[in-house]
One Martini backbone bead per residue (centre of mass of N, CA, C, O) as a GRO file, in nm:
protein
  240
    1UNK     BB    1  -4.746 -10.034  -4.344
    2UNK     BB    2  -4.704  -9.730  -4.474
    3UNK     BB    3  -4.554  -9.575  -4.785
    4UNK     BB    4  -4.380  -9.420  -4.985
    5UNK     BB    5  -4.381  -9.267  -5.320
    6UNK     BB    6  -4.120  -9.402  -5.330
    7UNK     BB    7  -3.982  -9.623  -5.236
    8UNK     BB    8  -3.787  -9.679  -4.936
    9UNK     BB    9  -3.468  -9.784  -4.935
   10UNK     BB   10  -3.176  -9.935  -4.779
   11UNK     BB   11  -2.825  -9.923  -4.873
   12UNK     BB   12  -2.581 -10.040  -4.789
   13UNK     BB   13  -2.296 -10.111  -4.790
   14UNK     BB   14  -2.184 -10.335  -5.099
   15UNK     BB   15  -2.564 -10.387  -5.180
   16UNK     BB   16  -2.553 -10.260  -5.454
   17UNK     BB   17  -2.747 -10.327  -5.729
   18UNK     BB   18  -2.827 -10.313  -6.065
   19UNK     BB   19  -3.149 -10.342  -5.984
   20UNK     BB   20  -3.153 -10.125  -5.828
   21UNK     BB   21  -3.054  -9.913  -6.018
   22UNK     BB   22  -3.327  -9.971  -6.217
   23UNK     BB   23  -3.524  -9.914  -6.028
   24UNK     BB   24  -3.454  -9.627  -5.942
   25UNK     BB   25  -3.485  -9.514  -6.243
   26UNK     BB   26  -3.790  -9.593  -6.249
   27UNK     BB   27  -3.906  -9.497  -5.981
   28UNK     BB   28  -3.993  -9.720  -5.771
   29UNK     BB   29  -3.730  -9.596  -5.599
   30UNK     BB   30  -3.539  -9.489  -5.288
   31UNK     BB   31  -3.252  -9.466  -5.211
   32UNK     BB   32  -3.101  -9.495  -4.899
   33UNK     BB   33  -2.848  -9.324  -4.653
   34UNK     BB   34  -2.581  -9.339  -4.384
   35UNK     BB   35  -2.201  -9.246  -4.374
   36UNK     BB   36  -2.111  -9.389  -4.134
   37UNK     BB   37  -1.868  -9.565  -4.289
   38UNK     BB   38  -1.599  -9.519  -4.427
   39UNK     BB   39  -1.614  -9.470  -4.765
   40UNK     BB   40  -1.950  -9.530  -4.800
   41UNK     BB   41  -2.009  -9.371  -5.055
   42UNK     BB   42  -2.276  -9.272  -5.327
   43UNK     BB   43  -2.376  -9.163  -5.611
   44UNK     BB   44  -2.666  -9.366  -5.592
   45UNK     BB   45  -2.672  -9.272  -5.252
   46UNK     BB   46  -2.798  -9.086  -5.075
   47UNK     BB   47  -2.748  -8.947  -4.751
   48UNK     BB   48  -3.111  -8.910  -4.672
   49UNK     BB   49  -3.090  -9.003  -4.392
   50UNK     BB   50  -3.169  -9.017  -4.097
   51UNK     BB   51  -3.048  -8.988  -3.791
   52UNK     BB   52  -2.904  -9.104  -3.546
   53UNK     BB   53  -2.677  -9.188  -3.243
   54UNK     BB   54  -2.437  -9.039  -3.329
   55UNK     BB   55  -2.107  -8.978  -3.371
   56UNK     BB   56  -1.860  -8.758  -3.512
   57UNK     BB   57  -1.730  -9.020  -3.634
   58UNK     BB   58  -2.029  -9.072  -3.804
   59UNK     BB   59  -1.967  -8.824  -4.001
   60UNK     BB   60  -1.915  -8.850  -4.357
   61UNK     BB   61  -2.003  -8.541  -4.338
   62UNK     BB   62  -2.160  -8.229  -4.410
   63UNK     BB   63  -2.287  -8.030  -4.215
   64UNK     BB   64  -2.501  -7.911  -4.449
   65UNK     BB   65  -2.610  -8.184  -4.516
   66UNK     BB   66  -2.761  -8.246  -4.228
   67UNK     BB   67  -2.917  -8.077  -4.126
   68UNK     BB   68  -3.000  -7.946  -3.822
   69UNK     BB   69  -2.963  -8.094  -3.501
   70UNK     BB   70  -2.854  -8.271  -3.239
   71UNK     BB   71  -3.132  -8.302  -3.127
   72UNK     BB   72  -3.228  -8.502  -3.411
   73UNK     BB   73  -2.962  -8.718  -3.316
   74UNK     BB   74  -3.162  -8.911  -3.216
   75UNK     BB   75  -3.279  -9.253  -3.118
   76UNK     BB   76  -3.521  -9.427  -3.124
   77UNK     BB   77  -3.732  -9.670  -2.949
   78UNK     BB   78  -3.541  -9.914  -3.080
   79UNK     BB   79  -3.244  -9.875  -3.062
   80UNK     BB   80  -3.184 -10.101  -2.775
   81UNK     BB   81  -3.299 -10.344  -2.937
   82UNK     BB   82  -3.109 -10.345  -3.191
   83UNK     BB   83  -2.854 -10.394  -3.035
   84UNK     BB   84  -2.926 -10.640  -2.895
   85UNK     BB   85  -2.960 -10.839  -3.133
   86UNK     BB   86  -2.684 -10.757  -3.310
   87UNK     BB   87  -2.467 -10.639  -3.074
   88UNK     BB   88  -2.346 -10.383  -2.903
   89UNK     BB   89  -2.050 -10.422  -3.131
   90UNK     BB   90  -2.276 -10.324  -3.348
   91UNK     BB   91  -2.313 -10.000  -3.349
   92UNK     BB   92  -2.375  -9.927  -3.667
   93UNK     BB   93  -2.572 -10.160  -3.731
   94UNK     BB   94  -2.802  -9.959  -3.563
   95UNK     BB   95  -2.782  -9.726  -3.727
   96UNK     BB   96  -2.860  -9.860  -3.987
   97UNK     BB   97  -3.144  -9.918  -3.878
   98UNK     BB   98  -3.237  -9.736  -3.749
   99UNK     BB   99  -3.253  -9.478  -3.995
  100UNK     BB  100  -3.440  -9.678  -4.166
  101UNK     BB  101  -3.690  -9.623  -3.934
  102UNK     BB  102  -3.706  -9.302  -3.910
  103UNK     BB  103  -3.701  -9.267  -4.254
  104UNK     BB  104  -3.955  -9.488  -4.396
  105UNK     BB  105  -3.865  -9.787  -4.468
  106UNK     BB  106  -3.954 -10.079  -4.603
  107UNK     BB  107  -3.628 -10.166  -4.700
  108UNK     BB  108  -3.319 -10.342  -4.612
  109UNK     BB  109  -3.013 -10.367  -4.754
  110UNK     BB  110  -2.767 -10.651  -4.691
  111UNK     BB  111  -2.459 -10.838  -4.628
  112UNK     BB  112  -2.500 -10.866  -4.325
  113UNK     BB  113  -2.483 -11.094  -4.079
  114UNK     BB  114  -2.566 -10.960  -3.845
  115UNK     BB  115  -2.830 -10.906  -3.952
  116UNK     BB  116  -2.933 -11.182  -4.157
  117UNK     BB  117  -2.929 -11.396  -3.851
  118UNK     BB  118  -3.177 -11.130  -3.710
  119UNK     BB  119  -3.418 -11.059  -3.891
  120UNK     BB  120  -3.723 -11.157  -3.795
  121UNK     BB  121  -3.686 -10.993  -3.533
  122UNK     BB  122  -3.638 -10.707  -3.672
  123UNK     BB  123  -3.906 -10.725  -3.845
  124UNK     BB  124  -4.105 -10.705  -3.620
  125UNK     BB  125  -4.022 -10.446  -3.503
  126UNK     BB  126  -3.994 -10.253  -3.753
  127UNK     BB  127  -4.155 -10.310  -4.025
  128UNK     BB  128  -3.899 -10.416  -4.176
  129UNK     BB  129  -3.737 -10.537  -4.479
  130UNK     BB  130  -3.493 -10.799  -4.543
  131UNK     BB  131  -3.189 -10.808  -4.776
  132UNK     BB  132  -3.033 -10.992  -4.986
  133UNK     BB  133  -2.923 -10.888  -5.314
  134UNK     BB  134  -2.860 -11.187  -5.430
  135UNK     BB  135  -3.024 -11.435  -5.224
  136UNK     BB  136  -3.316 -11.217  -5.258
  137UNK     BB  137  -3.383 -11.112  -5.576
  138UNK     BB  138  -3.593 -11.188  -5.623
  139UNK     BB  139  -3.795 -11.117  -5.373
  140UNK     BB  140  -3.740 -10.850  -5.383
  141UNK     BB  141  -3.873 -10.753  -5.696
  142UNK     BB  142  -4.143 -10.842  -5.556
  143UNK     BB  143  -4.188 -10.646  -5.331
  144UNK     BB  144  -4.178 -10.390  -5.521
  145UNK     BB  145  -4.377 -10.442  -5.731
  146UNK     BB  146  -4.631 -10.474  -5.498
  147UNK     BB  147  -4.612 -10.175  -5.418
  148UNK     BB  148  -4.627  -9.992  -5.632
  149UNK     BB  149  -4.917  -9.956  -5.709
  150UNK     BB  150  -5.048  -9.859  -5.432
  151UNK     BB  151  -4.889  -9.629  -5.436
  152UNK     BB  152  -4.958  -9.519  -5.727
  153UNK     BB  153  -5.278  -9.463  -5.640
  154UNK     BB  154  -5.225  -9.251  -5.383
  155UNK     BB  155  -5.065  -9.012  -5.555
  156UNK     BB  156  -5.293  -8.987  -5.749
  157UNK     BB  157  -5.457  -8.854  -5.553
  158UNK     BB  158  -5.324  -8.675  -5.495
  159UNK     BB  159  -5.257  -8.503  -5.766
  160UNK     BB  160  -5.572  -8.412  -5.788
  161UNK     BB  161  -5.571  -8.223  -5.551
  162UNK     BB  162  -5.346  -8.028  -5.653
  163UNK     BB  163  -5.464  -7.927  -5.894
  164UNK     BB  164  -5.738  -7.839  -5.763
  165UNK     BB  165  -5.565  -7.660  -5.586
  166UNK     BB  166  -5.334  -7.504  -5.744
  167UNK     BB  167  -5.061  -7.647  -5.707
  168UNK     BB  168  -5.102  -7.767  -5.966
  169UNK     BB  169  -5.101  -7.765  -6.279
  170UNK     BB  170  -5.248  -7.888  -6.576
  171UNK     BB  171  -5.028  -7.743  -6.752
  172UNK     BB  172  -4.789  -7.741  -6.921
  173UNK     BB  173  -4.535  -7.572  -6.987
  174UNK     BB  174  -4.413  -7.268  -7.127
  175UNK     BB  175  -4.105  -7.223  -7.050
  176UNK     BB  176  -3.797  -7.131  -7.072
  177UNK     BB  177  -3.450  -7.267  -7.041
  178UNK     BB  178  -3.169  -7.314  -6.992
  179UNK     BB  179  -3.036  -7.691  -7.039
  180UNK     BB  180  -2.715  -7.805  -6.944
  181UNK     BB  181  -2.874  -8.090  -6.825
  182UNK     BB  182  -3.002  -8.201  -7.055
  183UNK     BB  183  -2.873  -8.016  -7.284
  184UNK     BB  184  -2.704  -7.912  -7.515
  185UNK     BB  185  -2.537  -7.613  -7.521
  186UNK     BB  186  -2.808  -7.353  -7.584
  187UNK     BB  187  -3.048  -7.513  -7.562
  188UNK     BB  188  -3.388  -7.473  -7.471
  189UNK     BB  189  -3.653  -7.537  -7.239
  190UNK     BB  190  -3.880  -7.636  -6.998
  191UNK     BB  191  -3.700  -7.877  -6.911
  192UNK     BB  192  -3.502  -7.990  -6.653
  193UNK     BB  193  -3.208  -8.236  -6.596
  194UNK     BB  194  -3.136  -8.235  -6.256
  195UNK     BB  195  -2.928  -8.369  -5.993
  196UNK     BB  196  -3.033  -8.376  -5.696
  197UNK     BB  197  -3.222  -8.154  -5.509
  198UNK     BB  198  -3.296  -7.966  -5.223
  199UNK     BB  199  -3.549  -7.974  -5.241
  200UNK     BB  200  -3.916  -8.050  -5.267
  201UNK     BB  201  -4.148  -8.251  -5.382
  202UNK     BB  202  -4.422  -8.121  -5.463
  203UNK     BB  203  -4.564  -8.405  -5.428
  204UNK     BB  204  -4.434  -8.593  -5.202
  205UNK     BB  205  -4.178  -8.432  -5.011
  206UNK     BB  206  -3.952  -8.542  -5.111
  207UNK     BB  207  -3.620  -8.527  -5.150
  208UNK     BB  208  -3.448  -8.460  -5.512
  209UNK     BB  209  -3.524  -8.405  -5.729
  210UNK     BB  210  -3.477  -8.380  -6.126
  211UNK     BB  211  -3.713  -8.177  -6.172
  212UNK     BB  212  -3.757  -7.863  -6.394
  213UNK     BB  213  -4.022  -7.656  -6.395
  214UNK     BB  214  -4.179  -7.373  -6.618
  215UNK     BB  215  -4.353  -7.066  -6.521
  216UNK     BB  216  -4.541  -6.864  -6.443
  217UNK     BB  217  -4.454  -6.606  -6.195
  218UNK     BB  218  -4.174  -6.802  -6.101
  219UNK     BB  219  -4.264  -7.087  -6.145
  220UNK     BB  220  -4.134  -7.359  -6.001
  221UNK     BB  221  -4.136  -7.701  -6.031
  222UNK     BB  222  -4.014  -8.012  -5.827
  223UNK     BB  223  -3.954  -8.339  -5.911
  224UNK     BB  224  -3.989  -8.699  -5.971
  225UNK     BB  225  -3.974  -8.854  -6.188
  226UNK     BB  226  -4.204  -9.057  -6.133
  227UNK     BB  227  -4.420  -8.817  -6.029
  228UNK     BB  228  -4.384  -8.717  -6.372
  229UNK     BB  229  -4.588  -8.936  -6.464
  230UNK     BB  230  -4.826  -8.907  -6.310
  231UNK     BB  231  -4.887  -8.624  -6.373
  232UNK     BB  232  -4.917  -8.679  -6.694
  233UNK     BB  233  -5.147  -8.888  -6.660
  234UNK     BB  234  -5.343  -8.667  -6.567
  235UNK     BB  235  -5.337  -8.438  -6.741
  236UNK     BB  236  -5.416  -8.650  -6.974
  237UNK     BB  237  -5.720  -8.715  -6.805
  238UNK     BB  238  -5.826  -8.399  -6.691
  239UNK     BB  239  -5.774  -8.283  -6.416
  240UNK     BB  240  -5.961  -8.105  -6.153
   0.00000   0.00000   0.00000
């Protein structure tokens, strides 16, 4: 099953580790979540994830960050097969399984011994891996690793045709502006660094982006850090 990149993990409450956070820092993931839970939410985890079947209870965020409608709230076909694997008493542990399957989650990391006791079975279904955070951190570490390489091979190859068509520009940024989150005082910038927006990324379409380029004719690009790697790398090597 193929999977966008920076490829996306579901991170449970608790489940949260320095791994993870030095991952995403590098731009190889994008930890994704939703706080079905009570003061479950995390300055580190987006809470970005699709909502599955969810009641007004288990939304712990608001209606703005939601976007959409209550029509978009609903649980996907394997909904009904998660609650049994997991148990109908745990409600929420099938939300946020359905959740990182709507998704497009390729990896699902949690604490939860009612997920991590019917691994197996959900993996199957799902063609989503599941991790503990620690007692599966090599593993987890290796899927991670493994997977970059070639989505990220993938991604260039749209970077070159956005560039070929006009849609990403070939030269760096020309225009200058204050940039009071990159750089402190009143220094103007290229690029300021700071978010995540709420626009999608220019490259690859997914949401939160952390970078804004200022170009001629009032246009912004605006980017996710790993994304601007790699388009870095096709200007430096001439795509046209």
């Amino acid at each position: 099953m193929a999977h966008d990149w920076p490829m996306k993990i579901y991170c449970e409450p608790g489940a949260l580790s320095k791994e993870l956070r030095a991952h995403q820092h590098a731009g190889r993931i994008k930890l994704v979540h939703f706080p079905y839970d009570p003061d479950s939410r995390s300055r580190a985890v987006a809470p970005s994830a699709v909502l599955s079947d969810a009641q007004w209870r288990d939304l712990n965020t608001t209606w703005e960050e939601l976007g959409g409608t209550w029509e978009d709230m609903k649980g996907s076909e394997h909904l009904t097969e998660i609650s049994r694997i997991v148990d109908p008493s745990n409600r929420r542990d099938a939300l946020h399984l359905d959740s990182a399957y709507k998704t497009g989650c390729a990896a699902f990391v949690t604490v939860d011994r009612d997920i991590l006791d019917h691994r197996d079975e959900l993996e199957q279904l799902l063609s989503i891996r599941i991790f503990h955070p620690e007692l599966d951190k090599t593993e987890l570490d290796r899927f991670i690793a493994a997977a970059a390489p070639l989505a990220a091979a993938e991604l260039r190859t749209r970077i070159r045709k956005l560039i070929a068509s006009g849609v990403l520009p070939k030269d760096p940024p020309p225009i200058t502006r204050p940039g009071p989150t990159s750089t402190p005082g009143t220094r103007r910038s290229k690029t300021v660094v700071g978010g995540p927006h709420q626009e999608p990324c220019a490259i690859c379409g997914e949401p939160g982006p952390q970078i804004q380029h200022f170009y001629i004719a009032a246009q912004v690009v605006r980017v996710h850090g790993a994304c601007d790697t790699l388009w870095q790398l096709e200007r430096a090597h001439g795509a046209i």
